[in-house]
Jmol script that loads the backbone (N, CA, C; Angstrom):
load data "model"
ATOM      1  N   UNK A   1     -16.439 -20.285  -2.876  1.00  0.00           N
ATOM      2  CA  UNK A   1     -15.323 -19.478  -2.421  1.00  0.00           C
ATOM      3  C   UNK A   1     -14.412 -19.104  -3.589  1.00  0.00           C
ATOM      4  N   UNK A   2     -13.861 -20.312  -4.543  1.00  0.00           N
ATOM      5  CA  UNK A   2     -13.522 -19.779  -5.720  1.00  0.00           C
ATOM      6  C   UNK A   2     -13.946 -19.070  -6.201  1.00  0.00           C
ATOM      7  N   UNK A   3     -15.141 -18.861  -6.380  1.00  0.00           N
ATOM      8  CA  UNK A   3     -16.315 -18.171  -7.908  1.00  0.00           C
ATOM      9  C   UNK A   3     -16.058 -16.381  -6.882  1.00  0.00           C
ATOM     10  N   UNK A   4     -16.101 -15.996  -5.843  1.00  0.00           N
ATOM     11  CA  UNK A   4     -15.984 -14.683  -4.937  1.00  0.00           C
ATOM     12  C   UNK A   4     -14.494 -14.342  -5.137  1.00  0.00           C
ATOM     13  N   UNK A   5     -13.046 -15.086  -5.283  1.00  0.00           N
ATOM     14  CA  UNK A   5     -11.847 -15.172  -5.326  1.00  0.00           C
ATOM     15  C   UNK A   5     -11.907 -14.748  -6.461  1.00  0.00           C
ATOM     16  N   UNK A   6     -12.484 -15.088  -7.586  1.00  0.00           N
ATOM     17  CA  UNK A   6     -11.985 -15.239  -8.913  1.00  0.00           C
ATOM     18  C   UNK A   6     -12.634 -14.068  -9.376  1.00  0.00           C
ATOM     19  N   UNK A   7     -14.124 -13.358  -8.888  1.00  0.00           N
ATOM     20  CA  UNK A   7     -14.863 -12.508  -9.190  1.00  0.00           C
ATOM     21  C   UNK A   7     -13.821 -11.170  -8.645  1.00  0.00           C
ATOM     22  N   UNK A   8     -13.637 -11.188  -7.630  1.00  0.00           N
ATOM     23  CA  UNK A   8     -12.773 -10.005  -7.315  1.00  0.00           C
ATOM     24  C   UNK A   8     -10.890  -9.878  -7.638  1.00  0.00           C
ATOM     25  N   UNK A   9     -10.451 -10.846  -7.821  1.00  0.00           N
ATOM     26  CA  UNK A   9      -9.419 -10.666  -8.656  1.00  0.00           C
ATOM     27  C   UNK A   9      -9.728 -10.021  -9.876  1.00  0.00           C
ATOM     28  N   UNK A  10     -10.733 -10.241 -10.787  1.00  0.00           N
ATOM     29  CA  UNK A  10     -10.733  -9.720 -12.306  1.00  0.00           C
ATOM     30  C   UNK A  10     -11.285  -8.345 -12.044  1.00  0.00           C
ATOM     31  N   UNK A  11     -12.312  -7.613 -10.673  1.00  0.00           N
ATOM     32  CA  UNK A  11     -12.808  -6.439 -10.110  1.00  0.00           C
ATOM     33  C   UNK A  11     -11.487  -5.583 -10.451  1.00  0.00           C
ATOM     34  N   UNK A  12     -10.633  -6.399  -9.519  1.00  0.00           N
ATOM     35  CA  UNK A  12      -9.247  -5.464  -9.381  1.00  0.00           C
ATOM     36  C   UNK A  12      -8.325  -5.064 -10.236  1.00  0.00           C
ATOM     37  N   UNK A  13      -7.851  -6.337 -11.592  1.00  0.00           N
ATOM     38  CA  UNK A  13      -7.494  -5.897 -12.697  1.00  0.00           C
ATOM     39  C   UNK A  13      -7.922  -4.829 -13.310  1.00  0.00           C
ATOM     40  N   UNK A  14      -9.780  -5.374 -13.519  1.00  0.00           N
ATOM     41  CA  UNK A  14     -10.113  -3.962 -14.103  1.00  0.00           C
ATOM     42  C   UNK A  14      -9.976  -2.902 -13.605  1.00  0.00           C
ATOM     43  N   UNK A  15      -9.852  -2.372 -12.541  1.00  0.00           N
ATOM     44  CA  UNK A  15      -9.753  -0.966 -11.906  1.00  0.00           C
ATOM     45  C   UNK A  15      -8.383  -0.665 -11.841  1.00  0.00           C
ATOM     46  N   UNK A  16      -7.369  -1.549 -12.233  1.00  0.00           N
ATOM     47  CA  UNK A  16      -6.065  -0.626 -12.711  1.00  0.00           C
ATOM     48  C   UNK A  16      -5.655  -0.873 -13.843  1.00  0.00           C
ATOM     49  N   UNK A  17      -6.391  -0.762 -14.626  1.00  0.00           N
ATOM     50  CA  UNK A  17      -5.822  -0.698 -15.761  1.00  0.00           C
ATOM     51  C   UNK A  17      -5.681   0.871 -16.233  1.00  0.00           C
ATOM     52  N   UNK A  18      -6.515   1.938 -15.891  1.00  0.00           N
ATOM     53  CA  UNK A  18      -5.314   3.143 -16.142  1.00  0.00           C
ATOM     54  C   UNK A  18      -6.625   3.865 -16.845  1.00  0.00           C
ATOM     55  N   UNK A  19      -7.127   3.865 -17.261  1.00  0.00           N
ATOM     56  CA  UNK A  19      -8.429   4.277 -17.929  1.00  0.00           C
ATOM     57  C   UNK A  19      -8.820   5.582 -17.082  1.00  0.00           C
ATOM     58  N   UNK A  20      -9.269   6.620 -17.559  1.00  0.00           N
ATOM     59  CA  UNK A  20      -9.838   7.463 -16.414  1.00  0.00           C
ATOM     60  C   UNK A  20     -11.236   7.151 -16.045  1.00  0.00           C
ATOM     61  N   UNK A  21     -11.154   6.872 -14.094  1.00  0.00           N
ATOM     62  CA  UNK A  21     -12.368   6.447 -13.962  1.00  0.00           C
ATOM     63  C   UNK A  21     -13.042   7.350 -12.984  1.00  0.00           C
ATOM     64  N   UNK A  22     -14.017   6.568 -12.504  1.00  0.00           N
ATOM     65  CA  UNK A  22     -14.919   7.667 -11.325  1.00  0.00           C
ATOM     66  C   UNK A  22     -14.894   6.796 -10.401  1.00  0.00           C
ATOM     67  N   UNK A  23     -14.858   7.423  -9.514  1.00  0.00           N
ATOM     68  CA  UNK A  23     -14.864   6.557  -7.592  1.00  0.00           C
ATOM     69  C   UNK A  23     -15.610   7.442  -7.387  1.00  0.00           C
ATOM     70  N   UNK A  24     -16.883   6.294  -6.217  1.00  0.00           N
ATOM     71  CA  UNK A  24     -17.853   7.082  -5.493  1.00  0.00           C
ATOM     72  C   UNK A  24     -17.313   7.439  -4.404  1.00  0.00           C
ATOM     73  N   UNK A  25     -17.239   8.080  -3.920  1.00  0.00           N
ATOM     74  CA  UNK A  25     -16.919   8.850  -2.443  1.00  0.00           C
ATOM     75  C   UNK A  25     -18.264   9.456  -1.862  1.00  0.00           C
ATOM     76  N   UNK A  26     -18.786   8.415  -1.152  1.00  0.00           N
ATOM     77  CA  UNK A  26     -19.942   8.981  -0.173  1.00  0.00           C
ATOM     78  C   UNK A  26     -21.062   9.087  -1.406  1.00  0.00           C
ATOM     79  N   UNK A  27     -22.172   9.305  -1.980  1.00  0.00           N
ATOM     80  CA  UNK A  27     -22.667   9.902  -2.879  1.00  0.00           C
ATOM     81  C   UNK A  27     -22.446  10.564  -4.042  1.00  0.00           C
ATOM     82  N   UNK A  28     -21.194  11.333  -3.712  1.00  0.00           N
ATOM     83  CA  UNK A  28     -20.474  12.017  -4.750  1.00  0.00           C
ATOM     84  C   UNK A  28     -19.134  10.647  -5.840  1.00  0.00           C
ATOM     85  N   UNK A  29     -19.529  11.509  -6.903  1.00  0.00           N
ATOM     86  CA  UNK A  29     -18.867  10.421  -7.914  1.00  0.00           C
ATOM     87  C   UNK A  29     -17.605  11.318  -7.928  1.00  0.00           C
ATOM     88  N   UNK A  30     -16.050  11.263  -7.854  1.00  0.00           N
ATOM     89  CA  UNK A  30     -15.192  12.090  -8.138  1.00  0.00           C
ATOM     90  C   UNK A  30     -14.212  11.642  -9.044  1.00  0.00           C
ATOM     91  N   UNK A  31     -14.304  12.411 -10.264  1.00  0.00           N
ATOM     92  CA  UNK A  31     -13.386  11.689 -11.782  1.00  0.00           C
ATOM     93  C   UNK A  31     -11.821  11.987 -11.410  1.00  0.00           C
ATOM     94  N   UNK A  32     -11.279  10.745 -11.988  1.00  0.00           N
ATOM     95  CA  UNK A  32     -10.019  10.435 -11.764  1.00  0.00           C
ATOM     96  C   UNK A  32      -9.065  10.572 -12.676  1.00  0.00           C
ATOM     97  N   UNK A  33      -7.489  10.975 -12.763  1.00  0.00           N
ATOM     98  CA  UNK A  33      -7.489  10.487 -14.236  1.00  0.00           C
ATOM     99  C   UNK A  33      -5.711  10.725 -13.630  1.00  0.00           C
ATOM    100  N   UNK A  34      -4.766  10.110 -14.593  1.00  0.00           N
ATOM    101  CA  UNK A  34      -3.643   9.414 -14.758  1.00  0.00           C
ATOM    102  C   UNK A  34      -2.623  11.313 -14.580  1.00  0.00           C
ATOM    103  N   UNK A  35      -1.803  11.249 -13.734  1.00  0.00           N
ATOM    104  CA  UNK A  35      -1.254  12.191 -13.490  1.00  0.00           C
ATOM    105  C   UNK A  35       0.653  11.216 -13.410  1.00  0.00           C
ATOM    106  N   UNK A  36       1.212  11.740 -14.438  1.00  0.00           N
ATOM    107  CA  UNK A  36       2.581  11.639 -14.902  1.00  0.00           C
ATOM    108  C   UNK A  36       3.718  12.584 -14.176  1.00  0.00           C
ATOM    109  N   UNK A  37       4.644  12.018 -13.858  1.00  0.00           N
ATOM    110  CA  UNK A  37       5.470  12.404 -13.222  1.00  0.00           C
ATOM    111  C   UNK A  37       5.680  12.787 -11.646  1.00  0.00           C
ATOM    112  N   UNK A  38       4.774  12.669 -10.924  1.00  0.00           N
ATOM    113  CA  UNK A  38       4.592  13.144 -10.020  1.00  0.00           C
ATOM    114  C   UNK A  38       5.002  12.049  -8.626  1.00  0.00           C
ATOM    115  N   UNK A  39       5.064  10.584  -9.464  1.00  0.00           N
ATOM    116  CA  UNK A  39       5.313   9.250  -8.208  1.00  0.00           C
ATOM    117  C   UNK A  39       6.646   9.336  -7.675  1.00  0.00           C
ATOM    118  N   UNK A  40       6.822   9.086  -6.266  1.00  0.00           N
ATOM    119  CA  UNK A  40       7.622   8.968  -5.838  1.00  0.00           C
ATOM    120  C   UNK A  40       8.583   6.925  -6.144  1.00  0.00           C
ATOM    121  N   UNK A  41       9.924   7.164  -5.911  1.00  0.00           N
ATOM    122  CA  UNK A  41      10.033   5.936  -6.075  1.00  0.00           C
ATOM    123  C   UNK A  41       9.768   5.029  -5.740  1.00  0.00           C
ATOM    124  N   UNK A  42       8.710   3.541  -5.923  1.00  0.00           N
ATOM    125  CA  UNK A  42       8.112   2.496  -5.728  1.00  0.00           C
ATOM    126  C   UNK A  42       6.538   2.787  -5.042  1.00  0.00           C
ATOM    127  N   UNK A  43       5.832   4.020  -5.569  1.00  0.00           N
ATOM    128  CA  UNK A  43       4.732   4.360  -5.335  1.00  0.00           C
ATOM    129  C   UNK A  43       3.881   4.877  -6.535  1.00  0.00           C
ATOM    130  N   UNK A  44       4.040   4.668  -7.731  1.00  0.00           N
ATOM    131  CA  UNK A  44       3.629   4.399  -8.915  1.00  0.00           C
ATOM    132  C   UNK A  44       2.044   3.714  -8.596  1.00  0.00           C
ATOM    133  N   UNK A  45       1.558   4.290  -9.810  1.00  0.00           N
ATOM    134  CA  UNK A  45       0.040   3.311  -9.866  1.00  0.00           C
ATOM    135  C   UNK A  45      -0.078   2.639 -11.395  1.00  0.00           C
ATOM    136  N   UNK A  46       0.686   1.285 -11.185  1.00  0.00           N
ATOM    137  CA  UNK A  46       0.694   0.238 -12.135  1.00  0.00           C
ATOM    138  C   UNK A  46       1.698   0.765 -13.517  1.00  0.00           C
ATOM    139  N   UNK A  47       1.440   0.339 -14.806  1.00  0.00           N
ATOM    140  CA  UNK A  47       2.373   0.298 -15.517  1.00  0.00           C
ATOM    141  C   UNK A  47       2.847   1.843 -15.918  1.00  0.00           C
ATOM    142  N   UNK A  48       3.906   1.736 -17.000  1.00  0.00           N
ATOM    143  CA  UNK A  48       4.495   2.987 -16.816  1.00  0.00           C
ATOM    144  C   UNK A  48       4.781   3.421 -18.581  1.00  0.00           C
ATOM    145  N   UNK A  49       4.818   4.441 -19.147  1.00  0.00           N
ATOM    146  CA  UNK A  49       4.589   4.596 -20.492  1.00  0.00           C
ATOM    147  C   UNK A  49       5.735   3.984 -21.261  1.00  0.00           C
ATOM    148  N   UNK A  50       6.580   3.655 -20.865  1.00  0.00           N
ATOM    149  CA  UNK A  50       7.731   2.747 -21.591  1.00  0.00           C
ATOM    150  C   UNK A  50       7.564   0.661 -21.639  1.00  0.00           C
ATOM    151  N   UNK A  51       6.409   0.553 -20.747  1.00  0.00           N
ATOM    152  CA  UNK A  51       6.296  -0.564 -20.805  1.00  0.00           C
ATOM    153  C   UNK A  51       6.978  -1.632 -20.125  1.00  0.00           C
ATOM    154  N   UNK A  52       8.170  -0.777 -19.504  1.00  0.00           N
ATOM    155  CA  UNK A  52       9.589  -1.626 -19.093  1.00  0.00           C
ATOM    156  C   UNK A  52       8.821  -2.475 -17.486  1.00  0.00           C
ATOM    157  N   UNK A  53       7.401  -1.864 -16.739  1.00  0.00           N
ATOM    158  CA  UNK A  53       7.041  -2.757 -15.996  1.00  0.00           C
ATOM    159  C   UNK A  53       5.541  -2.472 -15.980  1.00  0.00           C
ATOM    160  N   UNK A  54       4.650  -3.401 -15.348  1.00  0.00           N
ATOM    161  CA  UNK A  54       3.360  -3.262 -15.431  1.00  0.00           C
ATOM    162  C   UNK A  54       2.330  -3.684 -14.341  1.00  0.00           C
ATOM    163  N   UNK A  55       3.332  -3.118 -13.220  1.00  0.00           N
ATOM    164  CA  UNK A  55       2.775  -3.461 -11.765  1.00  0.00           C
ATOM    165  C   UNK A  55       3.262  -1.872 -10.934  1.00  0.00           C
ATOM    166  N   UNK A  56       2.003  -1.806 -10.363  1.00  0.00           N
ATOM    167  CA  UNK A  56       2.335  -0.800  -9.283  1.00  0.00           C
ATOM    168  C   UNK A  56       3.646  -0.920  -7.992  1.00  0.00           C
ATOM    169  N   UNK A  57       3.764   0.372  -7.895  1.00  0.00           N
ATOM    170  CA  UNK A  57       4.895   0.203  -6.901  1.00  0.00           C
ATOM    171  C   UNK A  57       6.243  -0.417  -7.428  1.00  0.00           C
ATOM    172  N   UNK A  58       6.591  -0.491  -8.873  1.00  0.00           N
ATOM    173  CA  UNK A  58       7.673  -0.731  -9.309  1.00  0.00           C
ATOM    174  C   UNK A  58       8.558   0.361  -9.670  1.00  0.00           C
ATOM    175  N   UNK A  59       8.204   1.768  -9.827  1.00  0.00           N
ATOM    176  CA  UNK A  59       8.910   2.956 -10.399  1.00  0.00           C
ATOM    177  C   UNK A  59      10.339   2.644  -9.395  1.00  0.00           C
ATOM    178  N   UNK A  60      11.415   3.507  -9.885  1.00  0.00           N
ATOM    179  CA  UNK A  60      12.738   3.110  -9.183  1.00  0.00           C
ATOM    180  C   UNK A  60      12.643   4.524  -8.954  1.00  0.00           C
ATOM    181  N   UNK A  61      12.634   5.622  -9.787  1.00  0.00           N
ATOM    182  CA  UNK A  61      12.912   7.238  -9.954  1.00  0.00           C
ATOM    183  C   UNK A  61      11.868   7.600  -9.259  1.00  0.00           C
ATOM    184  N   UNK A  62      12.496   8.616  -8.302  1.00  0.00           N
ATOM    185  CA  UNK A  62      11.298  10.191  -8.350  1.00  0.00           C
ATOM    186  C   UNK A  62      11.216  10.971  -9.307  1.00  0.00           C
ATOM    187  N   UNK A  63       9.773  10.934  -9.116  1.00  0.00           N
ATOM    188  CA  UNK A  63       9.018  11.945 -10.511  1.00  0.00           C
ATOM    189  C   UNK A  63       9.539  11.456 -12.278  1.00  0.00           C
ATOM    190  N   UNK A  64       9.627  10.107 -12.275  1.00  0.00           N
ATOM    191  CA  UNK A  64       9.993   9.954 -13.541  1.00  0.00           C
ATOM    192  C   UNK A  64       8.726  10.410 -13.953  1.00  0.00           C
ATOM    193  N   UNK A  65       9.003  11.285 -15.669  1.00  0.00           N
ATOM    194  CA  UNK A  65       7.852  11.384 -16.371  1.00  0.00           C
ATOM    195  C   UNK A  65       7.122  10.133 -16.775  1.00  0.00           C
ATOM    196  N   UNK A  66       7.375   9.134 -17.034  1.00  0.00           N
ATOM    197  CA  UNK A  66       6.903   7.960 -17.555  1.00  0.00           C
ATOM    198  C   UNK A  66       5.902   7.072 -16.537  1.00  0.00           C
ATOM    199  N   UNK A  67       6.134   7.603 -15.116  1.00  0.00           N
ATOM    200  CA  UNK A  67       5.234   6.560 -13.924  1.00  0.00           C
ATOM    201  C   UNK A  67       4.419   7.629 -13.686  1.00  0.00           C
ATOM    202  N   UNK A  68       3.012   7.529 -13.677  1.00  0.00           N
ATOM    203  CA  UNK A  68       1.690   7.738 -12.750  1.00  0.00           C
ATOM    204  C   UNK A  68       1.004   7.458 -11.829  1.00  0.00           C
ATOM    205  N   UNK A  69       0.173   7.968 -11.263  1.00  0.00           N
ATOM    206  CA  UNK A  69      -0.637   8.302 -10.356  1.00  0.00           C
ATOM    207  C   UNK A  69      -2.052   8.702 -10.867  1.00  0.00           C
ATOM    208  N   UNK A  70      -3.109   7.972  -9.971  1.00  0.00           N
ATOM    209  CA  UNK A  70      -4.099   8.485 -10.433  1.00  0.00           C
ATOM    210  C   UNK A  70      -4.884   9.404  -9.367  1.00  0.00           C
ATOM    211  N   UNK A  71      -4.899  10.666  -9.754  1.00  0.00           N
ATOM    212  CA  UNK A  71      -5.173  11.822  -8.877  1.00  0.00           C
ATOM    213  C   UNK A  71      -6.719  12.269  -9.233  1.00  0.00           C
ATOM    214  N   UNK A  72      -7.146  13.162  -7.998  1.00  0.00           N
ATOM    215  CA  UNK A  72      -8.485  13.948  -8.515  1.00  0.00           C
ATOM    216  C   UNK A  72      -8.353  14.595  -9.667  1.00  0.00           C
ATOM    217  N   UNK A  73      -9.234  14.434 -10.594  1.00  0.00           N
ATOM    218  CA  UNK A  73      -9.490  15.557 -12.153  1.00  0.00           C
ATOM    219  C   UNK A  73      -8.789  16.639 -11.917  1.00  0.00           C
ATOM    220  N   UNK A  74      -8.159  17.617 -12.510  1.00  0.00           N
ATOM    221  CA  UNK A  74      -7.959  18.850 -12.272  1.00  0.00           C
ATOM    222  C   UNK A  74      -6.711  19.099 -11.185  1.00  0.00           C
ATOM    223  N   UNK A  75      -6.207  18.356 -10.203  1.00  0.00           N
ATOM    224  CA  UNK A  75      -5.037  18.235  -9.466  1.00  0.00           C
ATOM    225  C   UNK A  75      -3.730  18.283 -10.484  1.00  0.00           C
ATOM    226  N   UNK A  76      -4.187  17.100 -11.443  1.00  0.00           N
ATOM    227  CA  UNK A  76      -2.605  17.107 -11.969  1.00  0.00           C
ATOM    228  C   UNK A  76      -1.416  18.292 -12.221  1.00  0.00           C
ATOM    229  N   UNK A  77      -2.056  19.374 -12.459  1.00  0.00           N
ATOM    230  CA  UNK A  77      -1.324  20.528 -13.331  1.00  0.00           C
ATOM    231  C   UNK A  77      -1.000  21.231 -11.617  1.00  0.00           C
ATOM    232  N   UNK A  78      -1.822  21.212 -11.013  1.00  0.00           N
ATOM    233  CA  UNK A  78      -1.636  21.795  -9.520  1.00  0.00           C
ATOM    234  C   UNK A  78      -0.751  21.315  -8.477  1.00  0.00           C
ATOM    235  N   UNK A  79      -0.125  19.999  -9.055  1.00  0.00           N
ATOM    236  CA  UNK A  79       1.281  18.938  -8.330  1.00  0.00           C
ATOM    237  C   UNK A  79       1.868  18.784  -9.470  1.00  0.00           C
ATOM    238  N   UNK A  80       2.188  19.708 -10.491  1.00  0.00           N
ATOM    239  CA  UNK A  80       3.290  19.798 -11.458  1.00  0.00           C
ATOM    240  C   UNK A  80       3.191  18.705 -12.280  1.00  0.00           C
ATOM    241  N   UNK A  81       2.410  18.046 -12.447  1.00  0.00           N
ATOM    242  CA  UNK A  81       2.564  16.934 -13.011  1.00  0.00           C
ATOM    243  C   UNK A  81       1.919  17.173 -14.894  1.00  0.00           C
ATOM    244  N   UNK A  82       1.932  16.129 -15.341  1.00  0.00           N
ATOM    245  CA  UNK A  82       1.825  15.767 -17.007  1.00  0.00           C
ATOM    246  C   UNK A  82       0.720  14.931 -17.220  1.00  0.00           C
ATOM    247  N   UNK A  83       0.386  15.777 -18.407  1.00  0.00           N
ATOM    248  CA  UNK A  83      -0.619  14.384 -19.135  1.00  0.00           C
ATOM    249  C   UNK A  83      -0.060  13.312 -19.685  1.00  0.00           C
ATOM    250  N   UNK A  84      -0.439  12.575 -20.721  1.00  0.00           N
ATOM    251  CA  UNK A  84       0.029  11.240 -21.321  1.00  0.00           C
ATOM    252  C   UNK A  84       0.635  11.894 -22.441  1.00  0.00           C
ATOM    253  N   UNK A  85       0.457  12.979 -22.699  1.00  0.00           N
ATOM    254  CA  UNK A  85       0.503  13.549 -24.205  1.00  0.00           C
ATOM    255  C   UNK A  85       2.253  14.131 -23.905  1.00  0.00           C
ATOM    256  N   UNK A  86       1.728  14.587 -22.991  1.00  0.00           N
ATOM    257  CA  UNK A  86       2.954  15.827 -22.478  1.00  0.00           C
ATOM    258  C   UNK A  86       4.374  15.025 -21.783  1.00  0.00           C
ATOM    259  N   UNK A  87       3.994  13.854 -21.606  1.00  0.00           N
ATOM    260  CA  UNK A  87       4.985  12.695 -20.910  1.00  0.00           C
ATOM    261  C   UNK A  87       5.670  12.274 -21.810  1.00  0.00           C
ATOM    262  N   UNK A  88       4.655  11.516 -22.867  1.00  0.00           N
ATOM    263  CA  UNK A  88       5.725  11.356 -23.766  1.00  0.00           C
ATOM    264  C   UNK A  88       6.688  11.896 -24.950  1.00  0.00           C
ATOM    265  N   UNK A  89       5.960  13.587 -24.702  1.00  0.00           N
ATOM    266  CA  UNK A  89       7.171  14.583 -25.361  1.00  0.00           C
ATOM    267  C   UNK A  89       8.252  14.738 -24.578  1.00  0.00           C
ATOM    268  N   UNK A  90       8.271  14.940 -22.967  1.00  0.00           N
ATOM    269  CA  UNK A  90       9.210  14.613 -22.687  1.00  0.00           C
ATOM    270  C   UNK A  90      10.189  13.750 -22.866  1.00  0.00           C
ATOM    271  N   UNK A  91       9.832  12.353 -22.270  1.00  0.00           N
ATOM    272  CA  UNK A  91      10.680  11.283 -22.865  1.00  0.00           C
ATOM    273  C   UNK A  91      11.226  11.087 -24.797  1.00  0.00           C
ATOM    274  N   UNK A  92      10.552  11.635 -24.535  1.00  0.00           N
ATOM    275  CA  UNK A  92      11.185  11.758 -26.122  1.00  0.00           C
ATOM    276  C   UNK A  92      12.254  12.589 -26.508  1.00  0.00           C
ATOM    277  N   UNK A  93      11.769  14.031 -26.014  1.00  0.00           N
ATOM    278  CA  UNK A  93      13.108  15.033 -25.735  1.00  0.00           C
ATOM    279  C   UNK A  93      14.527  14.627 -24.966  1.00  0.00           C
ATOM    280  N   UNK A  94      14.144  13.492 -24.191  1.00  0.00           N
ATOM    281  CA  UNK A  94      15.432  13.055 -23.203  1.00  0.00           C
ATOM    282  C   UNK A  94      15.792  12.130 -23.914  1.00  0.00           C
ATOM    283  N   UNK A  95      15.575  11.481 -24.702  1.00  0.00           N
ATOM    284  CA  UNK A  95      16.297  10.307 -25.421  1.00  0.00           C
ATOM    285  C   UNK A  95      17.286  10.973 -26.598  1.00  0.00           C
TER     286      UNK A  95
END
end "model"
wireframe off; spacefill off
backbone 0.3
color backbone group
């Protein structure tokens, strides 16, 4: 029971760690990837580009540039949202 506990705890780490990945959906593989700015407050997916937390569902702000979401490929720009690149020119511009 441990060794199934312990196997799927580390499953789950790995799958948020932020990486762009692929989820099967039915047969179809559909690529994923990190969409910035777009979380509502405390609906974030895990850490956030400032580092200040590193658990999902911690964002305080709507649409901070710094918290993500991981959306279908190609969505991001279509819900206004930012890459990693483009996030942290923002935050940078606001400081």
């Amino acid at each position: 029971m441990n060794h199934k506990l312990a196997l799927s705890s580390a499953l789950a780490a790995a799958l948020t760690l932020g990486v762009v990945t692929d989820t099967v959906a039915g047969e179809k593989r559909v690529k994923k990837e990190k969409c910035y700015g777009v979380s509502l407050a405390g609906q974030n997916d895990c850490s956030n580009i400032a580092g200040t937390h590193s658990c999902a569902g911690q964002s305080t702000v709507d649409n901070d540039p710094g918290e993500w979401r991981l959306v279908t490929k190609g969505q991001c720009k279509i819900k206004g949202g930012l890459t990693s690149k483009e996030a942290r020119a923002k935050i940078k511009q606001q400081s």
